[in-house]
N, C-alpha and C positions, 0 to 999 in steps of 0.2 A: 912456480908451484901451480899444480893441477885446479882450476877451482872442480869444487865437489857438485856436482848434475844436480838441479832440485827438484830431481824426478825417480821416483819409485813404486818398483810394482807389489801390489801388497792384495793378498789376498781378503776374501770377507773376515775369515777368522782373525787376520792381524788388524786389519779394521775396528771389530768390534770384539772379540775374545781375547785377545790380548796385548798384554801392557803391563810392563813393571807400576806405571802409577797408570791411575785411572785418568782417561783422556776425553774431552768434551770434545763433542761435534758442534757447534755453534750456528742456529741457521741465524743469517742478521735478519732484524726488520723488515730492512730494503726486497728479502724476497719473497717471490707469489708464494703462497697458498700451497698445500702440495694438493696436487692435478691429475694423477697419472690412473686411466681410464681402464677398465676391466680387460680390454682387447691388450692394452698395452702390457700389463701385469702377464697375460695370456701365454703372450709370444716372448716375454721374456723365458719363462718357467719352461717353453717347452723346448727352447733353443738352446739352454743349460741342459736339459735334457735327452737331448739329441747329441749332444758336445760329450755328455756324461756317457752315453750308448756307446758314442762311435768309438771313442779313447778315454776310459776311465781314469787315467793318468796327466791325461792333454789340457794342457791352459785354458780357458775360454773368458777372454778379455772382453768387457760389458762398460767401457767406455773411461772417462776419465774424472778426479776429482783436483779440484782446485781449490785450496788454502789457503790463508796469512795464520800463519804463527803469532796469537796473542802472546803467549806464554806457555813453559813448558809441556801444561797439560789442555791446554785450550786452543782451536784450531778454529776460526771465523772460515765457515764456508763459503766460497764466493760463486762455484759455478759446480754444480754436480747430486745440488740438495733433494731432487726429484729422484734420481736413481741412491743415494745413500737413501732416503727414506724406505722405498720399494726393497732396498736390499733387509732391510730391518723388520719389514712387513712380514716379508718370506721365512726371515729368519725366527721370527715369534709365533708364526704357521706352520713352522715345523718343527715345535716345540720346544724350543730352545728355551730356558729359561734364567739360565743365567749369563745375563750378556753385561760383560762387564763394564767397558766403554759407554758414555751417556751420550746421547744424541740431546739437543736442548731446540727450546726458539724462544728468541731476544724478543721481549712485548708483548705474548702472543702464549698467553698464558693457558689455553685451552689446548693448541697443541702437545704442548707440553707435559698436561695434565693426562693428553690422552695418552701419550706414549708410557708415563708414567703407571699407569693403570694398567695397560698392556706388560711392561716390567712386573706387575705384581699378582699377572692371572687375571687380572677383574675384568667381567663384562661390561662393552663400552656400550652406555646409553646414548641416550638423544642429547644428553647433556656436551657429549665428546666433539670433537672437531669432524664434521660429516667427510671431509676426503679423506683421512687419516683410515675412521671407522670403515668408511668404504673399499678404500685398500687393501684392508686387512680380510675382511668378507673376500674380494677377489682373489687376493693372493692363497686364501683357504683351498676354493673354490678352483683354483687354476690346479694348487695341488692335488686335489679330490681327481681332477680329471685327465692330470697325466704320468702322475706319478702311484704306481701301487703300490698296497701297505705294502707289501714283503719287500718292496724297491726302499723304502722310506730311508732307513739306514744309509745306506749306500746312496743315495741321493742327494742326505744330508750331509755326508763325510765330501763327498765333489764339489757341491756346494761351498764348503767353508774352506775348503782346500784349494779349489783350484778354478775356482770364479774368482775373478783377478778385477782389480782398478790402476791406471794409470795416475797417482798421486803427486800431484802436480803441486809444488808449497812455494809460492811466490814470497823472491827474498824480500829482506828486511829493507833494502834502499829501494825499493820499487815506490814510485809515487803512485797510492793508492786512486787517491783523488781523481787523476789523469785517469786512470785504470777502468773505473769504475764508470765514467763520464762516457768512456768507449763501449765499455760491453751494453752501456742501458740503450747505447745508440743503435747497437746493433741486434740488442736484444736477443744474444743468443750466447750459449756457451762455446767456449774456447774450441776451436775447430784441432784435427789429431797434427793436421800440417801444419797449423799455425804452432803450437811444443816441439816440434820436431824443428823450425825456423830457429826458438829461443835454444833447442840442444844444441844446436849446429851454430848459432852466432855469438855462444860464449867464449869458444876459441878464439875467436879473432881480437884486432885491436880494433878501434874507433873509425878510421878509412877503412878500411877492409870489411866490416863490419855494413858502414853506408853503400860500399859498391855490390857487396852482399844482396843487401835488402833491397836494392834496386833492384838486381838481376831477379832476386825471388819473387817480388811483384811482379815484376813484369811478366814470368813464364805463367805465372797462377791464372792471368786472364786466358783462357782455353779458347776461346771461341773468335779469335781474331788470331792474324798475322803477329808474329813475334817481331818483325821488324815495322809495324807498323806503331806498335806499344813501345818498345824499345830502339828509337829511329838514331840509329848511330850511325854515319857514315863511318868507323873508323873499325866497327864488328863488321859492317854487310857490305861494306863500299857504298861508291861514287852512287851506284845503280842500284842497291839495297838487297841484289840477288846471290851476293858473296860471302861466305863465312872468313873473314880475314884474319881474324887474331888465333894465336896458338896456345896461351893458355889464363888463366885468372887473372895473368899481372899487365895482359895487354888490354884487359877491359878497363875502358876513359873511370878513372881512380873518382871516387867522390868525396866533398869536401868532408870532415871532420862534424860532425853533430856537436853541440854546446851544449853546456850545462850536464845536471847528473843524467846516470844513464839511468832511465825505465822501465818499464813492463813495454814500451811499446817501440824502443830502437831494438827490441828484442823480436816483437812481432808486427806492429803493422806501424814503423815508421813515419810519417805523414813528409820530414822532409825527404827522406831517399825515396821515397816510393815513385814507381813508374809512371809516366806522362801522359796520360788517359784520352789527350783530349783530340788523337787525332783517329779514335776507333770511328770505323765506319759500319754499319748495319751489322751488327755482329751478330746476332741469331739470326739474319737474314742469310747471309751470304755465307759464311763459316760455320760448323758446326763441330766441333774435335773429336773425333771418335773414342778418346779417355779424356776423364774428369783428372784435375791435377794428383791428389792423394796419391792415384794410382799410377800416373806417370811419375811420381817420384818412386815411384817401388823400381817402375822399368829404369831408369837414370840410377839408379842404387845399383840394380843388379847388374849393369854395363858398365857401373864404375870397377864394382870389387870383380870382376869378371878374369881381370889380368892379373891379380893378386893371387899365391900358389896358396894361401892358406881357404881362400873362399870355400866355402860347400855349397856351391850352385845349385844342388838337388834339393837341399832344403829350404832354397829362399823361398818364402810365400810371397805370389803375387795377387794380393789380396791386403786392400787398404783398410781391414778390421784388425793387419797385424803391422800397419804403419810403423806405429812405435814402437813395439818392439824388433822390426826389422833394424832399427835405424839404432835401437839401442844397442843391440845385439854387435851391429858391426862397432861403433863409441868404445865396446869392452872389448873387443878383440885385440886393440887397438894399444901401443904405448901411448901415453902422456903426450910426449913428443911427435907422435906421427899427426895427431889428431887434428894440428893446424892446417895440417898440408892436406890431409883426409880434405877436409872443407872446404880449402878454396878448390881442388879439383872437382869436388861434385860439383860447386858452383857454376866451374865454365862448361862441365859436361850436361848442367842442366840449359843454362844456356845455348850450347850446341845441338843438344837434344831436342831442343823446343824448334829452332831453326831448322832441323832435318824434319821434325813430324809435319810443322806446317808446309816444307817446301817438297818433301821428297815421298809423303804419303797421303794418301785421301784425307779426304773432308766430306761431309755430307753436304747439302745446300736446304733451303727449305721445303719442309715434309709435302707441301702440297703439289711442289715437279713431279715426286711420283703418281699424283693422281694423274698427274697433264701425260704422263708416258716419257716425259724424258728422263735422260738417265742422270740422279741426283748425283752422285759421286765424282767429287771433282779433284784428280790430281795436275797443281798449279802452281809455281812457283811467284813469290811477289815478285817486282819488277818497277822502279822508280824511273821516270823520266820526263821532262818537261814539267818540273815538279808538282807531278802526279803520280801517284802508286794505283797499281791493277794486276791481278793475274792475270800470267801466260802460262798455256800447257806444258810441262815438264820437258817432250820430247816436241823436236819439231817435224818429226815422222808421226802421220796421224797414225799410222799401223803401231808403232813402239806406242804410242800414247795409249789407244783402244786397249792394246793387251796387256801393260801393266795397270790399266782401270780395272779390269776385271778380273785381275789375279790379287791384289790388293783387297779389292769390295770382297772378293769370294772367302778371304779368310775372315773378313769382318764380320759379313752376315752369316759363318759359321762360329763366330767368337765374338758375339755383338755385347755380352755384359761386361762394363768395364773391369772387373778383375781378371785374370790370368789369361793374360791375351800373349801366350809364350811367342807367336810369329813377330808383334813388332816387337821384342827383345833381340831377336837374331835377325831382323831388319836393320834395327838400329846396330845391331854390331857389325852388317857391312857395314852400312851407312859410315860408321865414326871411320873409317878406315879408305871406305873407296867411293866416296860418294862424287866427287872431282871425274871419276872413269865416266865412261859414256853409257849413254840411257841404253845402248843394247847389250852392256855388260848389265847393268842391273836387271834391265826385264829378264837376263839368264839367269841371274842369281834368285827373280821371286818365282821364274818356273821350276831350279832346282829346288827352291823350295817346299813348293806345292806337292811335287815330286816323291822326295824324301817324307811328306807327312803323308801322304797316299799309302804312299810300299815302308815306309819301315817304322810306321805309329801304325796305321789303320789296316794292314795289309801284316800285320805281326800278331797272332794270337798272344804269345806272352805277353804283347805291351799293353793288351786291351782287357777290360773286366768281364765279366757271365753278360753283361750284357752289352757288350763289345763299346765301351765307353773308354776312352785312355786313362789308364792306371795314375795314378804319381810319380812323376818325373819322366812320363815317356817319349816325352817331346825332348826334353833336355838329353835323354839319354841318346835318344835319334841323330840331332843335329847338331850336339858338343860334345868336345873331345880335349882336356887338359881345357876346358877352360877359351877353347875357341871352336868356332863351328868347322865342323870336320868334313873330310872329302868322299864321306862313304859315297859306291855309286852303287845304280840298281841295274842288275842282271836279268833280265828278262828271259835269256836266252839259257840262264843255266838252274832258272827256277823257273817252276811252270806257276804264275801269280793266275792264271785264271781258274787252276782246282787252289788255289790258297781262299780267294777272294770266294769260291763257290761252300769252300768248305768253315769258312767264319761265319758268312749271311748265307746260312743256311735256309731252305725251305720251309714255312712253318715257325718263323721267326719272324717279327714286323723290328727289330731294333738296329737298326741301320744309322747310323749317325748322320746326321746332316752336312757333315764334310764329304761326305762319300757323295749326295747327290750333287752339292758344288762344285765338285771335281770333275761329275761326270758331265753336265754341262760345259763347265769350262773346255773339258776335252771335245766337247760337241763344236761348239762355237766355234774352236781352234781349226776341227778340221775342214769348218768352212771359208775360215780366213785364209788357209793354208792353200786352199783349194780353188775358191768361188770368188774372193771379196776382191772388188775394183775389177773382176774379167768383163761384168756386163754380158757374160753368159746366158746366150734367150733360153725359153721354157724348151726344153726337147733336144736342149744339144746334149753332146754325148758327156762332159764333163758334168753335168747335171742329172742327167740320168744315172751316172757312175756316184755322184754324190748322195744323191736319197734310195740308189740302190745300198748303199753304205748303211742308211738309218734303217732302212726294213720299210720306208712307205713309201707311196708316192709324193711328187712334188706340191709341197704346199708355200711356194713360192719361197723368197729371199728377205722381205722383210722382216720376219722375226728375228732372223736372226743378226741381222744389221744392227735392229733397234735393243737386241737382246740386253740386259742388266742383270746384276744381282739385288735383288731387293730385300729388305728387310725387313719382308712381311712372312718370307717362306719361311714357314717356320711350323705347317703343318703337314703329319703325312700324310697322303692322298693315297686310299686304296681305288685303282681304277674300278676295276670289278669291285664292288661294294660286301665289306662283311658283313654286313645286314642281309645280304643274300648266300651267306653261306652256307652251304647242306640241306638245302632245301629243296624238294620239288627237282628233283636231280640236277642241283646248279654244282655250281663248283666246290672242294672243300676247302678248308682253315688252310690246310699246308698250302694248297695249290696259288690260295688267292693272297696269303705271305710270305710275297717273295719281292726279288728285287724288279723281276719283271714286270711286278704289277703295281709298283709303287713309283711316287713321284714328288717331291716338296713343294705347296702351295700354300697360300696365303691363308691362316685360320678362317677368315672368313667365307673365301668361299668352296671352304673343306666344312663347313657346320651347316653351307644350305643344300648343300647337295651332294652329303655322305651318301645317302641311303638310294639315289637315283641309280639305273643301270648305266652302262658305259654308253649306249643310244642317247639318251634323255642327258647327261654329262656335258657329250658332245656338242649339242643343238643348244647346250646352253653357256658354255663357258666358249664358244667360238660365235656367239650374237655378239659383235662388238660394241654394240649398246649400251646393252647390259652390265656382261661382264665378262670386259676383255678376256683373253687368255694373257696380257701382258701379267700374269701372276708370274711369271720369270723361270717357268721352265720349260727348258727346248724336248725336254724328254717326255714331259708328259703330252707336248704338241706332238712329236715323232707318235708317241699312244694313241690319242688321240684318231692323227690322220690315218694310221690302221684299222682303226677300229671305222673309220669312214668309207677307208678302201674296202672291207668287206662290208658294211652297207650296202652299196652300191652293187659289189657282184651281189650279193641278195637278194637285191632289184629284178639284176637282172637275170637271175636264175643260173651263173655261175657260180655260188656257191651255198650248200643247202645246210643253214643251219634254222633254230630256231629264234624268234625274236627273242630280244634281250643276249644272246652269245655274240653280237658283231665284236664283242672282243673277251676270247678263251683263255683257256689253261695251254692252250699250241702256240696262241700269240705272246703269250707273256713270257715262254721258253726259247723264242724264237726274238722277240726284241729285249731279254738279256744277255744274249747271246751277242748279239749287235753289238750291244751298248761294251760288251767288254773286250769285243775285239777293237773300238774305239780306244775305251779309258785305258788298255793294256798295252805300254808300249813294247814295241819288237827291239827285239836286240838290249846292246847293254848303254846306258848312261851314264 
């Protein structure tokens, strides 16, 4: 028989409006005070708010509560007191008055009283509990300032309808004691991946269960090697760089746990848990480019992927919908499948952690980028002379360099750890062909690149008003039945350069930052393709033929050697500055937003020197002193050195413009033009 999940999603209304009997919220003694700060009340209010705007029908899940069951109508709070309180503030701020459910606190008699009073209309004096009182003042006040009267109604039907909690009631055999002993040590409430371990490890039996809780320890530490936490010769091999086992039943089995089962064989173990002790610098040397929560969304959606019932379009990858992604699939689901569901993600999380650490970047620590080298390290472990250390992926430094920077380039276009759709369809070569050789896969992450160029970013249907990719336009691109499809791109029977002219139109600054990562990346390529390892001197004809390509003169070869994607670009650079637009006959709005005059740099030194002309720009972001141009774009060094090369004829009376034009409205037309006979491939792919 099925055991019944002790987890339900219930909204405020079922919370607090209703109940065949009347139900006590219990806060124990044991906990603080309630706490929760004007700003915090703020950003609640105006997040339901915005949740309420976007989809008046759509869920907006605001975290989780956690219970013991005294009795029928009585619930001891254990972890969730602070947002049940605020939800009760809000809800007597918006004049709710009869709330039928009692909220209580054990000892602690003035809370109590004040809640009590708030039940009956009465204003709360100085006699009241002062955070309670102050709550209530903010929660007013949050109201007052984002919600308007004629919204009010409608605000409050969203509110109690479809602002949701994840109702976590910890069963009756749990030893509290234990329980309790754990959270005060940690001092924090029940994490969403930590419920989602207890959903997933009720299937199992008692061994199943400890090899379980191993494997899930182990993958949670992000920031180190998986075979360094998890050191099994019998998963990685002899040399720890081999994935060996084929599925859940070949990972080394763990003994049986004694005694009753817990709260904590359920979540955090202490005998199965992973072998810690042989991490080495772990925010030194590792940095994972996802937090676990969210790598459990990607290992979710790579499991149910080959399953015909899945709706891949609607997975959220976004670890605010954790648990309900994970519940979602639990009900999809027979009774019977659900053991087999489990130990398969198990090993596919396991296998998944082993591809992310060995077959995709890492970051290394923040301050390489200030030194100029390039931080992004793809590096697979490697054990011998029992010692472990990374080695580069490929042993071609040209395969290595180029899937570093097709890698980083998707990263630093998709750096927040939610819905980073690329390593989904990485990971799903990867489980399939990761054994092939490093220059099938660097084909596979230039097709990739590719297909996100021309048929996401290069698609007006798949892109919003302001050419942002829609929902689901990535999936739609690159999967097909549930596997990544062979669409190719025709160059030759579509003209992509009026497409690309006629989405980033003139007059427009909204240009995605894939588009300048791509264009770079197409920069750098054509000089690897071309220049890198010939040792070509200044003035030969393959060098001349290559910066006649960019539109400037030769500004030598180190940039583009030492080139990176960094993860500071992140601001757009108008070369010609809009601070000088239409003034004094400078240039206009349209002219100076475009793609020819834009470039992606580092916020910081996009905020000292907006308002500078492209002269003063120049002289300042190429002082190496100062401040380098390693800000990471080759495009805006190509600008740049144009804008240097008409300098000069300036000088010397070859060409007559005035100060401040050494770089136009002719230049900006003339090196987009450049830049897309680059980024536009010929023929078909």
């Amino acid at each position: 028989m099925e055991k019944k999940l002790p987890l339900r999603e219930m909204s405020i209304h079922d919370i607090y409006l209703e109940s065949q009997d009347v139900v006590t919220y219990k806060i124990p003694v044991y906990q603080r005070n309630y706490a929760w700060e004007e700003d915090q009340i703020l950003a609640l209010v105006k997040d339901v708010y915005d949740s309420w705007q976007k989809n008046p029908t759509a869920p907006y899940y605001i975290g989780t509560l956690v219970t013991y069951k005294r009795n029928d109508r009585e619930y001891e709070v254990i972890d969730g007191q602070q947002r049940l309180t605020t939800i009760y503030l809000v809800i007597k701020a918006l004049g709710i008055k009869e709330v039928r459910n009692r909220l209580t606190y054990s000892a602690r008699s003035t809370s109590t009283s004040t809640i009590k009073r708030l039940d009956e209309g009465l204003v709360l004096g100085d006699e009241s509990d002062s955070g309670i009182r102050n709550g209530y003042k903010y929660a007013n006040k949050a109201l007052d300032a984002i919600v308007l009267s004629d919204e009010r109604e409608g605000f409050k039907e969203y509110f109690l309808r479809y602002v949701k909690l994840i109702h976590y009631d910890v069963p009756k055999d749990v030893n509290l004691n234990h329980y309790f002993e754990v959270m005060n040590s940690r001092g924090e409430q029940l994490e969403k991946h930590e419920i989602v371990k207890s959903m997933l490890g009720q299937y199992l039996n008692k061994q199943q269960l400890a090899t379980f809780c191993r494997v899930w320890e182990a993958c949670s530490e992000m920031n180190v090697y998986i075979q360094q936490i998890f050191p099994d010769k019998i998963v990685f091999g002899s040399n720890m760089q081999d994935f060996c086992i084929r599925d859940f039943w070949e990972i080394p089995q763990q003994d049986e746990t004694e005694g009753k089962e817990t709260i904590m064989n359920l979540l955090r173990n202490p005998v199965t848990k992973a072998d810690t002790s042989c991490k080495v610098d772990q925010n030194d040397r590792f940095q994972s480019i996802i937090d676990f929560p969210n790598f459990l969304l990607i290992v979710l959606k790579v499991t149910m992927m080959k399953t015909s019932a899945f709706d891949y379009k609607a997975f959220k990858l976004d670890d605010k919908e954790l648990l309900i992604e994970f519940k979602n699939t639990l009900d999809s689901m027979l009774p019977e499948q659900k053991p087999n569901f489990v130990r398969d993600f198990a090993f596919n999380l396991l296998k998944a952690r082993y591809l992310l650490d060995n077959y995709v970047i890492h970051h290394t620590l923040s301050d390489k980028e200030l030194s100029g080298d390039n931080p992004w390290k793809l590096q697979y472990y490697k054990f011998e002379n029992r010692k472990g250390y990374p080695v580069n992926l490929s042993t071609d430094d040209k395969v290595q360099e180029e899937m570093v920077h097709l890698l980083s380039m998707f990263e630093v276009a998709f750096t927040p750890k939610q819905r980073k759709n690329y390593l989904v369809y990485t990971m799903m070569y990867l489980f399939d062909d990761y054994m092939a050789s490093k220059d099938k896969y660097l084909g596979f992450l230039q097709r990739l690149a590719d297909m996100y160029f021309y048929h996401v970013y290069l698609n007006a249907e798949r892109l919003s008003e302001r050419n942002l990719p829609k929902p689901n336009s990535f999936d739609e691109a690159l999967l097909e039945n549930g596997a990544l499809n062979n669409k190719g791109i025709d160059c030759g029977r579509i003209d992509y350069k009026a497409v690309f002219e006629s989405i980033y139109q003139p007059g427009r600054a909204d240009i995605p930052l894939f588009v300048f990562n791509y264009t770079d990346y197409m920069i750098w390529k054509k000089y690897a393709d071309t220049l890198r390892g010939r040792n070509s001197k200044k003035g030969s004809e393959e060098r001349n033929e290559f910066f006649e390509l960019l539109g400037c003169s030769d500004f030598e070869l180190d940039t583009f050697s030492s080139f990176y994607f960094s993860r500071t670009r992140k601001s757009l650079e108008h070369y010609y500055p809009q601070a000088k637009a239409g003034a004094n006959n400078s240039l206009s709005e349209e002219e100076i937003n475009c793609f020819g005059n834009f470039a992606m740099i580092s916020a910081e030194s996009n905020s000292s020197g907006s308002n500078w002309d492209p002269k003063t720009k120049l002289d300042h972001y190429c002082d190496g002193k100062s401040n380098p141009v390693s800000v990471a774009s080759l495009k805006f060094q190509i600008m740049m050195q144009k804008c240097n090369d008409n300098n000069i004829a300036m000088l010397n009376g070859e060409l007559n413009r005035e100060h401040g034009m050494e770089w136009n409205a002719e230049d900006m037309k003339v090196h987009q033009q450049k830049m897309l006979d680059i980024i536009i491939i010929k023929g078909k792919v």
